[in-house]
N, C-alpha and C positions, 0 to 999 in steps of 0.2 A: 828046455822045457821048464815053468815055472818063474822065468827070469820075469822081469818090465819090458815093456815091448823098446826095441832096438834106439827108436828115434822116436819125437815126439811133433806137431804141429798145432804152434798158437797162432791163432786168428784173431784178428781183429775187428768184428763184425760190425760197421756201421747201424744206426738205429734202422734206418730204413731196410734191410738187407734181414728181417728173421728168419728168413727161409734159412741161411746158412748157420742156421743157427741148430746143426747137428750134424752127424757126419754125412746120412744119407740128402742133407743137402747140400752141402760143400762138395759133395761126388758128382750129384746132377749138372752145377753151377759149372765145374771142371770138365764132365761129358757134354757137354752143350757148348763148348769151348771148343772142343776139338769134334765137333760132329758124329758126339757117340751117344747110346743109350745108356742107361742106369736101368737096373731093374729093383722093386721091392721082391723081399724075399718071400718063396712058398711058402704059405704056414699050413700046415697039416697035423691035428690033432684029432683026437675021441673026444664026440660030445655028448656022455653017459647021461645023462641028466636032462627033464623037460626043458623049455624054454624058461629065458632067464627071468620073465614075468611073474612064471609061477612061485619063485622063490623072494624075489624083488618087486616092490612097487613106486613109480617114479612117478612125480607131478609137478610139472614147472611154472611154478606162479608169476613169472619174469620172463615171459616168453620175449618180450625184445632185446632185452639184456643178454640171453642164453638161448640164439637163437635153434641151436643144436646140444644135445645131450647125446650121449651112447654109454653102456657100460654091460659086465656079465660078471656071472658070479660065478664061483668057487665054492667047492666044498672039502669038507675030511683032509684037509692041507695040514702037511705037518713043517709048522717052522722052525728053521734052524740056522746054522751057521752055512754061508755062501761056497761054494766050490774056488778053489783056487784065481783061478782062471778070471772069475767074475771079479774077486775081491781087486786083482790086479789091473785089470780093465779102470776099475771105480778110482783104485787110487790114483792112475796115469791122469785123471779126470779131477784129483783134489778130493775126492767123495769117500767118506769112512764110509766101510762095511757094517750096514745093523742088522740083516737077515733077508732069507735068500728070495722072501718075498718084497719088499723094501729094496732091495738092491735092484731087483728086474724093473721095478716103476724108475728108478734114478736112469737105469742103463739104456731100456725103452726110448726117455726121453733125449739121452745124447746121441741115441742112434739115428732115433725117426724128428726129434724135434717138438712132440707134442707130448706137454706136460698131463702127467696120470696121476691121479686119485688112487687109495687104495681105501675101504672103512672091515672094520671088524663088523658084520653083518649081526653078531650078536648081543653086540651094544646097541644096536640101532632099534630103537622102538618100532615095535608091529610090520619093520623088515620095511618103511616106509620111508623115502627120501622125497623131501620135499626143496626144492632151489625156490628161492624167495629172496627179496631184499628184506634187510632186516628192520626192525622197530628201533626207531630212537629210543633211545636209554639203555637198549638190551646188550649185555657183554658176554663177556666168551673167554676162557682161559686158553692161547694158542699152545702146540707144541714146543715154541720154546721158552712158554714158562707166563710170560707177561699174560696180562687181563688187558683188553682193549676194549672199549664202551660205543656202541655202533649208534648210526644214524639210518634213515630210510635212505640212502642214497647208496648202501652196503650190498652188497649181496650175498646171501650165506648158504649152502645147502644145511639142512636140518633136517631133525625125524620130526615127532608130532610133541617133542617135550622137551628137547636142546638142539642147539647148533653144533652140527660136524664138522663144519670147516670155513674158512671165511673165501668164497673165490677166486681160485685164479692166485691164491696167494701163500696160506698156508692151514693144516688142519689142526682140530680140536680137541685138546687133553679129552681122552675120555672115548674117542673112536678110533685110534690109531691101533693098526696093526704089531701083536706082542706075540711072544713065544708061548702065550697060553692060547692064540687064534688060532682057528679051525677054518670057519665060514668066512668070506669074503667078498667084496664087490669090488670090480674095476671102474674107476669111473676116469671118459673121457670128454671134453664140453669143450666149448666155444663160449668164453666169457667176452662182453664186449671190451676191448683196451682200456676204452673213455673210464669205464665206473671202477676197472681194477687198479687204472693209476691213481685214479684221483682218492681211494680207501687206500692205498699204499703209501702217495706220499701224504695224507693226513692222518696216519697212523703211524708213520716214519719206518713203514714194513718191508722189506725187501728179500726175498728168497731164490731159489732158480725158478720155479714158479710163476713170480709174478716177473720175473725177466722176459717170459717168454710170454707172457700172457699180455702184457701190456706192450707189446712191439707186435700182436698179431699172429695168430697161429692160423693153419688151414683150417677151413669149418669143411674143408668137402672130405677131407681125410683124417677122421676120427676113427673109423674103425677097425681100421688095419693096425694099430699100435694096440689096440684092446686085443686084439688077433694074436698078435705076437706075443703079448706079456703073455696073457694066458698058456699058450704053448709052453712057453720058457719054463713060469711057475707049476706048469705040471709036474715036466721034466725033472726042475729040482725038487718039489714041493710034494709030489703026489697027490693026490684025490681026484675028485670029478670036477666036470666042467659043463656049464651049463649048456642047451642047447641056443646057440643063437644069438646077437645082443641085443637089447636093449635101444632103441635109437630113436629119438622126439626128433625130428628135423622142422622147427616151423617155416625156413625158409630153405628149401633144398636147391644147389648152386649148380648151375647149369652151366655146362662151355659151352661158350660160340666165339665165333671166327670175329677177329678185329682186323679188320683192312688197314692196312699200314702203305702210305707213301714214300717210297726207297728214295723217290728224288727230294720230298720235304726232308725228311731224316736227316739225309745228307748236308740238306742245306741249313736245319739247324746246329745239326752239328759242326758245322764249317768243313767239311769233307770235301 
């Protein structure tokens, strides 16, 4: 108890391949292999609190960019230092421990694969997120320190008087979650690839982030990783949790059945 886990697995995920690009899809990818199921985990929590509207207000000015948003808030959270367990998890993963909120968003993401937001809710002007592409000329101080000067062709979430975070890539001195945060927001989105590579490599930007963002994340499953952090951050963090989240879907993704020919298959494949 307390050790590094026993054995380790590196992968090597082609670009086209983002689904395996966590563990719970590298599980599915191995169960579909041998004709088994995978399941996501129950999440079962207290949701003390109105709905996440009442405390939150979201409006997406980039609706084809972002074609989905979800996210829920927290409250009366107290941060601190991560429980053992997690901190070993992160490092097996290369990822320093910053706090036990901060940790669930990195760990979320190597679990389920889809990259999370966290903002200090009481930085944020009038509790209002606004996803927009940015104005040319307009710059930003990122978290790791540089100032980067944007074009219209950027995409930023913002309140009504700075930018939070630049999308799908990294967030903004000035809303990041500290040991003096209390109130919170999850945020989970579907940034388009196209706009998050092309501000990354013209910014020379690169995070786990925008790894995942610009190889494609699921837009139909955002809300289950907002599900889970939440749980988790209770657990460690205490306070409440809102009722509900948060979810703009402008295009909501439907399955349907694709007819597949076993004998064409075979024959392009040379079988």
């Amino acid at each position: 108890v307390g050790q590094p886990f026993d054995y380790l697995m590196e992968l090597n995920v082609p670009p086209n391949r983002p689904d395996c690009l966590s563990v719970f899809g590298v599980a599915r990818d191995v169960a579909a292999n041998f004709n088994k199921k995978v399941y996501l985990q129950t999440i079962r929590f207290s949701e003390a609190l109105d709905h996440t509207e009442s405390f939150v207000s979201v409006s997406i000015k980039a609706r084809e960019q972002v074609p989905r948003y979800a996210g829920r808030y927290l409250m009366n959270l107290r941060i601190g230092e991560s429980p053992l367990w997690l901190q070993l998890a992160l490092e097996s993963a290369n990822y320093k421990s910053q706090n036990n909120v901060q940790d669930i968003i990195n760990y979320i993401m190597l679990e389920l694969g889809q990259p999370l937001m966290v903002y200090d809710m009481d930085k944020v002007a009038n509790k209002q997120i606004i996803v927009r592409r940015a104005e040319d000329g307009e710059t930003v101080q990122l978290l790791d320190g540089s100032t980067v000067e944007l074009t219209s062709d950027d995409l930023v979430v913002a309140d009504p008087t700075k930018i939070l975070s630049l999308c799908g890539i990294m967030g903004a001195r000035g809303s990041d979650v500290t040991e003096s945060s209390a109130n919170i927001f999850i945020e989970s989105a579907y940034f388009d690839p196209t706009y998050v590579r092309r501000t990354a490599d013209r910014l020379n930007l690169s995070s786990d982030l925008s790894y995942r963002h610009t190889r494609g994340t699921d837009r139909g499953a955002l809300a289950h990783p907002v599900n889970q952090a939440s749980a988790h951050i209770k657990e460690l963090a205490g306070g409440e949790v809102s009722k509900g989240n948060i979810d703009i879907n402008a295009w909501p993704a439907q399955n349907r059945p694709v007819g597949v020919s076993l004998r064409r298959m075979n024959r392009m494949l040379g079988l």
